[in-house]
MDTraj code that builds the backbone (N, CA, C; nanometers):
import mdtraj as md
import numpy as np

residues = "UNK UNK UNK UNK UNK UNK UNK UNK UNK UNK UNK UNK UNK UNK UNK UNK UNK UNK UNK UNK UNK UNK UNK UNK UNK UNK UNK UNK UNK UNK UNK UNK UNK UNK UNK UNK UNK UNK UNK UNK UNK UNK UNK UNK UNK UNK UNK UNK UNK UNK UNK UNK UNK UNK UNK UNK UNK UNK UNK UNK UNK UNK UNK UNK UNK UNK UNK UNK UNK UNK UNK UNK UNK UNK UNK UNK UNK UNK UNK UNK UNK UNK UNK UNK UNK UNK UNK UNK UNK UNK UNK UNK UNK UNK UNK UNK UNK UNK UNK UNK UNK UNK UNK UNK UNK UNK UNK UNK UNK UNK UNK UNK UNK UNK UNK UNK UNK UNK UNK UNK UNK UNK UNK UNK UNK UNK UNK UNK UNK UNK UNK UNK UNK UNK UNK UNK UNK UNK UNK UNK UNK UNK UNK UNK UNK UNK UNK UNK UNK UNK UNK UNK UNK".split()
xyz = np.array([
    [-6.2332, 0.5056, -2.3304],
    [-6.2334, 0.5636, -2.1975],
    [-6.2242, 0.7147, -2.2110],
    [-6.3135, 0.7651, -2.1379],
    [-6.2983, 0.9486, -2.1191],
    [-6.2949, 1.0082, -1.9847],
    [-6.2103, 1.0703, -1.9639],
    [-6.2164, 1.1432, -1.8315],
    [-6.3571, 1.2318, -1.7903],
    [-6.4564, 1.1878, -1.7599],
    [-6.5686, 1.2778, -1.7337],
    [-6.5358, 1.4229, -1.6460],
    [-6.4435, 1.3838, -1.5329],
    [-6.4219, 1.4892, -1.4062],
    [-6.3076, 1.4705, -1.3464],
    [-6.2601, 1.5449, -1.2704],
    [-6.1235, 1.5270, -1.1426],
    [-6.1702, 1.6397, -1.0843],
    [-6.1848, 1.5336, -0.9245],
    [-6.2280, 1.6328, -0.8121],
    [-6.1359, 1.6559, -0.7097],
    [-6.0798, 1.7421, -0.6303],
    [-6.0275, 1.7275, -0.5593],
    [-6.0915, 1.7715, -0.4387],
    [-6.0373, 1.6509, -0.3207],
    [-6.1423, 1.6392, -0.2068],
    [-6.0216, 1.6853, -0.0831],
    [-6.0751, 1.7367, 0.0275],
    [-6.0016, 1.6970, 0.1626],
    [-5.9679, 1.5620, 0.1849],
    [-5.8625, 1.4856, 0.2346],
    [-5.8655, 1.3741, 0.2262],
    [-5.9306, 1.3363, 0.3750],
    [-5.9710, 1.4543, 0.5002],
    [-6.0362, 1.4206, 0.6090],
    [-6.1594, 1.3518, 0.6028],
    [-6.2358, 1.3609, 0.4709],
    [-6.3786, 1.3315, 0.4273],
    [-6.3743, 1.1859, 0.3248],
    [-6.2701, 1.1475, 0.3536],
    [-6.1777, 0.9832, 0.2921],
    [-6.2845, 0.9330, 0.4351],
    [-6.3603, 0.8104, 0.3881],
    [-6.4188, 0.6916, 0.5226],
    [-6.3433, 0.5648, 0.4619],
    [-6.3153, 0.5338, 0.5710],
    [-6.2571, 0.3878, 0.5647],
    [-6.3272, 0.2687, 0.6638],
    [-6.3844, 0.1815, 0.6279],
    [-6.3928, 0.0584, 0.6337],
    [-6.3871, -0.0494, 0.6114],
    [-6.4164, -0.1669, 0.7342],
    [-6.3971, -0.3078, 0.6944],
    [-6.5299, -0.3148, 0.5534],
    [-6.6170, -0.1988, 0.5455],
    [-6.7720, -0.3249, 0.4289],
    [-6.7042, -0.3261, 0.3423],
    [-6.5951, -0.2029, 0.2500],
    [-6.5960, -0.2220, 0.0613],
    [-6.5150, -0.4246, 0.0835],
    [-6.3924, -0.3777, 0.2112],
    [-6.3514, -0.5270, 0.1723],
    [-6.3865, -0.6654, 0.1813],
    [-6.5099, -0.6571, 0.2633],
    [-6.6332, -0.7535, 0.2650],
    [-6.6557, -0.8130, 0.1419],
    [-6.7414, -0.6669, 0.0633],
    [-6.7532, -0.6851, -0.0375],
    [-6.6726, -0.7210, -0.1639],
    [-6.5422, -0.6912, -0.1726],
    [-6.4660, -0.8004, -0.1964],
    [-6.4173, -0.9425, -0.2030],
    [-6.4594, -0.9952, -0.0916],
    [-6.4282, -1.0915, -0.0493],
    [-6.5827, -1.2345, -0.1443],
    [-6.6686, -1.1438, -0.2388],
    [-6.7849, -1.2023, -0.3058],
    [-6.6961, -1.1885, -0.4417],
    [-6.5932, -1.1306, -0.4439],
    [-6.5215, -1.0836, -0.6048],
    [-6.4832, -1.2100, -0.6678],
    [-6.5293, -1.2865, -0.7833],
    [-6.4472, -1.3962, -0.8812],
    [-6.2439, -1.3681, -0.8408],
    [-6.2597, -1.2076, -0.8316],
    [-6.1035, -1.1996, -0.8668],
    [-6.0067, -1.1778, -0.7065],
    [-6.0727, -1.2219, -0.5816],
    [-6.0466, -1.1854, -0.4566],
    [-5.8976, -1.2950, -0.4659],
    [-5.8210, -1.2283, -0.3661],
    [-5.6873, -1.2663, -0.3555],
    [-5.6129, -1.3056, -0.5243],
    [-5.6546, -1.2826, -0.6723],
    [-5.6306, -1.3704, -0.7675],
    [-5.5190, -1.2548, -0.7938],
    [-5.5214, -1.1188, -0.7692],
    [-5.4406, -1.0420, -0.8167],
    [-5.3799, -0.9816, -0.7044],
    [-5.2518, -0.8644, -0.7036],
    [-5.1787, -0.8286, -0.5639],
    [-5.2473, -0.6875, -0.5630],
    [-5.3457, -0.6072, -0.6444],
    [-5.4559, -0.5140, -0.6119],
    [-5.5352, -0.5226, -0.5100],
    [-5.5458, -0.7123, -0.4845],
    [-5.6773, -0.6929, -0.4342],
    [-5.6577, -0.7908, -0.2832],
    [-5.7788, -0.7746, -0.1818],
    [-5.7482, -0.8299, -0.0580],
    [-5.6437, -1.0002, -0.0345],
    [-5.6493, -1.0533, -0.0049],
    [-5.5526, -1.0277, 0.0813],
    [-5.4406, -0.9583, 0.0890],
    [-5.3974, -0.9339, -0.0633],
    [-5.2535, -0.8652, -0.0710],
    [-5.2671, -0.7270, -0.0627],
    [-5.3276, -0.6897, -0.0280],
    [-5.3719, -0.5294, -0.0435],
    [-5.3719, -0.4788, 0.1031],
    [-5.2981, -0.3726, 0.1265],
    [-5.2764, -0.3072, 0.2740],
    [-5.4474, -0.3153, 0.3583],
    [-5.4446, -0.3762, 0.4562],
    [-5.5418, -0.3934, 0.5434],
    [-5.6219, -0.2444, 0.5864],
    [-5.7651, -0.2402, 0.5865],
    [-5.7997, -0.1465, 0.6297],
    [-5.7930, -0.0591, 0.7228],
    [-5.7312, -0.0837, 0.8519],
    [-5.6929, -0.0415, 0.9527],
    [-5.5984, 0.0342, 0.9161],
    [-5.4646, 0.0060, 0.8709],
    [-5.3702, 0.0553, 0.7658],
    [-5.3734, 0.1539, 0.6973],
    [-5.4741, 0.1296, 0.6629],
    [-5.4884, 0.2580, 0.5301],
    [-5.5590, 0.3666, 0.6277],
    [-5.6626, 0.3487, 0.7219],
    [-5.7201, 0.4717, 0.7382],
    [-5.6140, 0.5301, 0.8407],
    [-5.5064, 0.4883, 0.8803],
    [-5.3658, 0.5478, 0.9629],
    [-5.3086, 0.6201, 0.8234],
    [-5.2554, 0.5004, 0.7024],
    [-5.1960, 0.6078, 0.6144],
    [-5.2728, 0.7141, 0.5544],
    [-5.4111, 0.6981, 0.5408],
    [-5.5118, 0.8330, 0.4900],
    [-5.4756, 0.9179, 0.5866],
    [-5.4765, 0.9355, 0.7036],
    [-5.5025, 1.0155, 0.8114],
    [-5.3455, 1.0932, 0.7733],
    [-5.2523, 1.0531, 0.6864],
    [-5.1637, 1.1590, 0.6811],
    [-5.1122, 1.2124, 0.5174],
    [-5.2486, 1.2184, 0.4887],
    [-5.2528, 1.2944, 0.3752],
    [-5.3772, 1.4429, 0.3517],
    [-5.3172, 1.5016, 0.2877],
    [-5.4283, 1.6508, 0.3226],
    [-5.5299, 1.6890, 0.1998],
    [-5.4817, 1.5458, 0.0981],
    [-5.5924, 1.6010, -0.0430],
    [-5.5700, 1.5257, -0.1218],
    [-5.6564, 1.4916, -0.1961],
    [-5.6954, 1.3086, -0.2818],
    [-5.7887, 1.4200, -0.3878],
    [-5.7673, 1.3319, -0.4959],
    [-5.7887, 1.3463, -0.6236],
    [-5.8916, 1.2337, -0.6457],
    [-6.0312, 1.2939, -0.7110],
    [-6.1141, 1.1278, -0.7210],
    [-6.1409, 1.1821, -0.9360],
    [-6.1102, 1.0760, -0.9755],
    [-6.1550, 1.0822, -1.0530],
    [-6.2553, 1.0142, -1.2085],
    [-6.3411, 1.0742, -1.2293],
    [-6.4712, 0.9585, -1.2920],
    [-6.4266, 0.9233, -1.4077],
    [-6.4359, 0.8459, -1.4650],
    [-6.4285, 0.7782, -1.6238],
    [-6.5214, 0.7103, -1.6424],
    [-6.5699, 0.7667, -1.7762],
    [-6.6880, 0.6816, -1.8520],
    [-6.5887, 0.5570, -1.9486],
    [-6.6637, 0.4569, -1.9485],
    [-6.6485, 0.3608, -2.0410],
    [-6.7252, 0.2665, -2.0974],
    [-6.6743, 0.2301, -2.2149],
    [-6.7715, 0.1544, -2.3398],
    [-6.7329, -0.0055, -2.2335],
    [-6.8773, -0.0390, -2.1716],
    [-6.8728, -0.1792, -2.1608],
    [-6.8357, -0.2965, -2.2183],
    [-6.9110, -0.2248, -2.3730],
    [-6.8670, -0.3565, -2.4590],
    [-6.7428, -0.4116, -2.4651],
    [-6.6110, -0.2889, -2.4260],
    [-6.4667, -0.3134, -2.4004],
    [-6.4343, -0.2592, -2.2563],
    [-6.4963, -0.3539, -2.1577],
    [-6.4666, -0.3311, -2.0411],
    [-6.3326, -0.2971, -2.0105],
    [-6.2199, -0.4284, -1.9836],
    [-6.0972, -0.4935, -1.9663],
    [-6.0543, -0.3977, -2.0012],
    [-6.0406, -0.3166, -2.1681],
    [-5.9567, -0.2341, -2.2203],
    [-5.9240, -0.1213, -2.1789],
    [-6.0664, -0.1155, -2.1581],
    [-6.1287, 0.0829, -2.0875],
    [-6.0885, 0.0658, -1.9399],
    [-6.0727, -0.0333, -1.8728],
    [-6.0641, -0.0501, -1.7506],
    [-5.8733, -0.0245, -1.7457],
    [-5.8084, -0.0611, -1.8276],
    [-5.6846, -0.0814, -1.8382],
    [-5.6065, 0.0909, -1.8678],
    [-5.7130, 0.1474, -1.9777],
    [-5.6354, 0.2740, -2.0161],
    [-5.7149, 0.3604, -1.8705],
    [-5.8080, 0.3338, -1.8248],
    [-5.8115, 0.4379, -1.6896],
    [-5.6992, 0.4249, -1.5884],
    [-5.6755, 0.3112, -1.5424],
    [-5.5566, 0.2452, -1.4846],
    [-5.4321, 0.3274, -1.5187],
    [-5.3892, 0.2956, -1.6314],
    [-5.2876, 0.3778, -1.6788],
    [-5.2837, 0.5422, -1.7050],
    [-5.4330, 0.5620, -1.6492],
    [-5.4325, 0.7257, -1.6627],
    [-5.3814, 0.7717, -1.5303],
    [-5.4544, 0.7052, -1.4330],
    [-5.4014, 0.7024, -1.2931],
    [-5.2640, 0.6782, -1.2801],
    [-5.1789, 0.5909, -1.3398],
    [-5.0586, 0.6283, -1.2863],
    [-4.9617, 0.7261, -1.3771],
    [-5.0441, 0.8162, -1.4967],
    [-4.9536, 0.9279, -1.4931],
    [-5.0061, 1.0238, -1.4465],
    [-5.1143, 1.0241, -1.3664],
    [-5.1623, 1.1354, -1.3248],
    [-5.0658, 1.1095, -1.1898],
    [-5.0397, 1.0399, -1.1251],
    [-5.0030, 0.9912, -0.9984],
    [-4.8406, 1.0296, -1.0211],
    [-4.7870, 1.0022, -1.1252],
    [-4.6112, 1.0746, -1.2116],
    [-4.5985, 1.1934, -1.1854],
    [-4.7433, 1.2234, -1.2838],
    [-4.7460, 1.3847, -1.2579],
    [-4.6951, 1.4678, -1.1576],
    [-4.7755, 1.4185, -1.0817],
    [-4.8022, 1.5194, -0.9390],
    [-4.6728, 1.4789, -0.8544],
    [-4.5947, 1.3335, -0.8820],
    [-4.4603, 1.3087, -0.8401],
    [-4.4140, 1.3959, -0.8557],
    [-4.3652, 1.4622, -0.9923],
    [-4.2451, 1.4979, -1.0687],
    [-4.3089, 1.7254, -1.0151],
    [-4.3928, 1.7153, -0.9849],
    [-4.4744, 1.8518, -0.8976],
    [-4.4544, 1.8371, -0.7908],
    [-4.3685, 1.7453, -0.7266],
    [-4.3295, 1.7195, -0.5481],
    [-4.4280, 1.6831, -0.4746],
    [-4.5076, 1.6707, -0.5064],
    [-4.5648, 1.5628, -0.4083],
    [-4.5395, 1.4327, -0.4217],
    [-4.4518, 1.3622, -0.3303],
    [-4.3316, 1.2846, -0.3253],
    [-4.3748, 1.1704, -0.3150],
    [-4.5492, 1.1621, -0.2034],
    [-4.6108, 1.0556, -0.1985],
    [-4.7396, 1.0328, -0.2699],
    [-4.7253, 1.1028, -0.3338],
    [-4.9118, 1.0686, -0.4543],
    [-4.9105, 0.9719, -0.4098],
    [-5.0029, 0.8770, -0.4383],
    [-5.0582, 0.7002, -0.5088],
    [-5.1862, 0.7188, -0.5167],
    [-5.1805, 0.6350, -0.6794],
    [-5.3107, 0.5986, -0.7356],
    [-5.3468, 0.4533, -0.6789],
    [-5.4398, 0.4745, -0.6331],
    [-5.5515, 0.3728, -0.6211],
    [-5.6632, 0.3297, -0.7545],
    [-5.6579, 0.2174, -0.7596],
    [-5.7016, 0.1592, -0.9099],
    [-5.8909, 0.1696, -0.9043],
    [-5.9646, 0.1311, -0.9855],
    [-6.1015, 0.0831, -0.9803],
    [-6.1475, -0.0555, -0.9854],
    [-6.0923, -0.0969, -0.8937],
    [-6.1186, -0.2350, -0.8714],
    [-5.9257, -0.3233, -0.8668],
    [-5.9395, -0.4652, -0.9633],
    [-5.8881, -0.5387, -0.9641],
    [-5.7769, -0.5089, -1.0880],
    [-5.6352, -0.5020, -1.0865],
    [-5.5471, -0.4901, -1.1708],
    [-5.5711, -0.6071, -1.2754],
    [-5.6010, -0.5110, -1.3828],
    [-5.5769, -0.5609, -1.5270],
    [-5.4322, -0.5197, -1.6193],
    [-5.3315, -0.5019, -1.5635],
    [-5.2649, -0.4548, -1.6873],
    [-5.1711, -0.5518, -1.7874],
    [-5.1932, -0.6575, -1.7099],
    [-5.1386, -0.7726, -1.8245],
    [-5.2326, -0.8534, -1.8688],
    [-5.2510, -0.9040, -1.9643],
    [-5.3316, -1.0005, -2.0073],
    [-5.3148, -1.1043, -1.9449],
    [-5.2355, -1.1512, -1.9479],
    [-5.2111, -1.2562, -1.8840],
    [-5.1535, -1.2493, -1.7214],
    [-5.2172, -1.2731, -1.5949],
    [-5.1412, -1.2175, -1.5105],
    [-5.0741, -1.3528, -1.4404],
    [-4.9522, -1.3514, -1.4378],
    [-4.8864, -1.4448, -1.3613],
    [-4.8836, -1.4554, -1.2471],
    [-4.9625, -1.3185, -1.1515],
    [-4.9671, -1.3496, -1.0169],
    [-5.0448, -1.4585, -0.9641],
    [-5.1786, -1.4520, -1.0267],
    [-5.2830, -1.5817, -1.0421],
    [-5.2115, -1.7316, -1.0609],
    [-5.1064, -1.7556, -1.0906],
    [-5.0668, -1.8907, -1.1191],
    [-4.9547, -1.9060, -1.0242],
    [-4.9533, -1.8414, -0.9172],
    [-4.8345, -1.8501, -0.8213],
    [-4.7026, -1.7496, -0.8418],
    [-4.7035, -1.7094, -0.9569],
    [-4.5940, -1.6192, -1.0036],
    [-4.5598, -1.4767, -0.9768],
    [-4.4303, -1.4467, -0.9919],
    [-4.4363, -1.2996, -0.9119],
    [-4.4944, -1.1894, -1.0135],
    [-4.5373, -1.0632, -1.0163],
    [-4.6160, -0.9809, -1.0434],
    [-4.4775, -0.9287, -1.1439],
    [-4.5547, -0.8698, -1.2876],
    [-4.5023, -0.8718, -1.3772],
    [-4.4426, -0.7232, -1.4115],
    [-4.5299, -0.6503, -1.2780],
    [-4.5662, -0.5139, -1.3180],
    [-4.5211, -0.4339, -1.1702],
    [-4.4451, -0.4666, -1.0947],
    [-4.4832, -0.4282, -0.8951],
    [-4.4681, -0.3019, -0.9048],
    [-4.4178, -0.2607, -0.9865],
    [-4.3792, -0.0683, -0.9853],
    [-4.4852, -0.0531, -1.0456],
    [-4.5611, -0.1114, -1.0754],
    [-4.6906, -0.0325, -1.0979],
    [-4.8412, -0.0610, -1.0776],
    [-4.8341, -0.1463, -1.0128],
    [-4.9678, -0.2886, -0.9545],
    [-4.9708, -0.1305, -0.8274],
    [-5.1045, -0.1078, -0.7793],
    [-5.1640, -0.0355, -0.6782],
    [-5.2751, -0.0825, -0.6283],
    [-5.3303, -0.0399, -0.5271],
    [-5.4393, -0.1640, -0.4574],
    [-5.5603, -0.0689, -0.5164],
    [-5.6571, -0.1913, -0.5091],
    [-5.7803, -0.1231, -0.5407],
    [-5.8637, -0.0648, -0.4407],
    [-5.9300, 0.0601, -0.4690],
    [-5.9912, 0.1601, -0.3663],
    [-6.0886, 0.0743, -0.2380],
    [-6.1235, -0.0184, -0.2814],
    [-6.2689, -0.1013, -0.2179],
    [-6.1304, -0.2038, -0.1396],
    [-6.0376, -0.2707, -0.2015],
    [-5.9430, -0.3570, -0.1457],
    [-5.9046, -0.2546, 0.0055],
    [-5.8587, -0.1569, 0.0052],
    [-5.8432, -0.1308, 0.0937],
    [-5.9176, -0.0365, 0.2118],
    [-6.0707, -0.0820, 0.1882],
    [-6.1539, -0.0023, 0.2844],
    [-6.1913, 0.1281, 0.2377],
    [-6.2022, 0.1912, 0.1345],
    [-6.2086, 0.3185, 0.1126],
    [-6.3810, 0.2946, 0.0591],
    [-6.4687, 0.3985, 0.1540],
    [-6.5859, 0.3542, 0.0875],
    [-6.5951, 0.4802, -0.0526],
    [-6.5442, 0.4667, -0.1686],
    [-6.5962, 0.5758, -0.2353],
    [-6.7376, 0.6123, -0.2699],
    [-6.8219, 0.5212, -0.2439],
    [-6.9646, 0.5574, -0.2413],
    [-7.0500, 0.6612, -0.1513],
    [-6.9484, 0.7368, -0.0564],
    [-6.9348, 0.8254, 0.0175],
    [-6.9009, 0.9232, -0.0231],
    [-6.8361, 0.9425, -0.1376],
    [-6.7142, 1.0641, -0.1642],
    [-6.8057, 1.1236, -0.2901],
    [-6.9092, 1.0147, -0.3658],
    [-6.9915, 1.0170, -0.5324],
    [-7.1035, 0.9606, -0.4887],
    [-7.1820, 1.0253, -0.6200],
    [-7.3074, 0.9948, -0.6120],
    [-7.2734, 0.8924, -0.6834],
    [-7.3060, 0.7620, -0.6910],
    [-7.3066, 0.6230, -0.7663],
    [-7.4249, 0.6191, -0.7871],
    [-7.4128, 0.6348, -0.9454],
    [-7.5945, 0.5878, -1.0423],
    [-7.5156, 0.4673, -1.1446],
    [-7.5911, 0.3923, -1.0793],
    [-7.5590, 0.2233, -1.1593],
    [-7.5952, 0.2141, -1.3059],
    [-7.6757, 0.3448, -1.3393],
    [-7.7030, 0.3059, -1.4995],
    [-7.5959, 0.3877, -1.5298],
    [-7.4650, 0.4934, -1.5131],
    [-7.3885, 0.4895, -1.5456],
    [-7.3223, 0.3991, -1.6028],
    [-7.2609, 0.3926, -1.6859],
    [-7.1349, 0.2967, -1.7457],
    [-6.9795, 0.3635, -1.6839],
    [-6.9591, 0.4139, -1.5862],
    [-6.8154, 0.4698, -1.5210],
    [-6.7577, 0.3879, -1.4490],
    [-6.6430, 0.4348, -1.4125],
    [-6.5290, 0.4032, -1.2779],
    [-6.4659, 0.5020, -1.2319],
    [-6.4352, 0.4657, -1.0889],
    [-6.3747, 0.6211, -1.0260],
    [-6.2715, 0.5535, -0.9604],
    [-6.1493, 0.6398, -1.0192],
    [-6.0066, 0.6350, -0.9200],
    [-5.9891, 0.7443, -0.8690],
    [-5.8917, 0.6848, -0.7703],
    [-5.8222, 0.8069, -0.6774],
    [-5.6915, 0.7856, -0.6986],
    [-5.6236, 0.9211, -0.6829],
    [-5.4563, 0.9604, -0.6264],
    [-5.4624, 1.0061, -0.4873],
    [-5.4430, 0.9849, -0.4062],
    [-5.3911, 1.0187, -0.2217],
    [-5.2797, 1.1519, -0.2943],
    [-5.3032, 1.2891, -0.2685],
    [-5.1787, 1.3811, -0.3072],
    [-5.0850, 1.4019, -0.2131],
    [-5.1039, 1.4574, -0.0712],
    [-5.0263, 1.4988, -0.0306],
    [-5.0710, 1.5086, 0.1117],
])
top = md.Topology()
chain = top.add_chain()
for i, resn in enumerate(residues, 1):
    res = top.add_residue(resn, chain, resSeq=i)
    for name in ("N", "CA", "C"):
        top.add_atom(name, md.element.get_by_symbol(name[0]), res)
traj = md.Trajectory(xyz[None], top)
């Protein structure tokens, strides 16, 4: 995994809708993890909590397909020290928003009825909660990337 970019956007130019979670709702991994819809703050929700933030962080990562899961896991975990970061810099409410569906256990016990292994650090995924980022980036599918966000402040 490589950090290609970090952009920082107005968060007024954040769109929120019901389609990314539509499109979710076609995901193998829909409701299987607490990233993703149903457990994931409702879109309506979020574009109230967007509406009180003044600047979001989007940022691209390239990754080797051949190790999706892995590369998908250390971006994840880049996001939440970038999301520390900017804690421990006072902005009191960062949150990272993931690229998709939480991978950080191999094994996830939420899928089998069990409670989440990780809750201090499980975050919903950008599309789970209405955020169209295909608005915010140019998305070229022959890329091999993923893009997270931090909500700053």
């Amino acid at each position: 995994m490589k950090v290609l970019w970090e952009k920082e956007i107005p968060a007024e130019s954040i769109v929120v809708s019901p389609r990314p979670v539509w499109k979710c709702r076609a995901c193998p991994m829909y409701g299987r993890r607490p990233s993703c819809p149903p457990h994931a703050p409702d879109w309506r929700e979020t574009r109230e909590w967007v509406r009180h933030f003044r600047r979001a962080l989007i940022i691209k990562f390239e990754i080797d397909m051949e190790r999706f899961e892995e590369e998908k896991r250390e971006a994840i975990l880049y996001l939440l020290r970038r999301e520390a970061e900017l804690f421990r810099e006072g902005k009191l409410y960062a949150m990272a928003l993931f690229p998709g569906n939480c991978n950080l256990c191999d094994d996830c016990p939420f899928e089998r009825g069990e409670p989440c292994r990780l809750p201090t650090k499980v975050r919903p995924s950008i599309d789970a909660v209405g955020i169209e980022i295909g608005e915010l980036v140019g998305i070229d599918f022959s890329e091999s990337v993923l893009y997270g966000m931090v909500l700053i402040e």
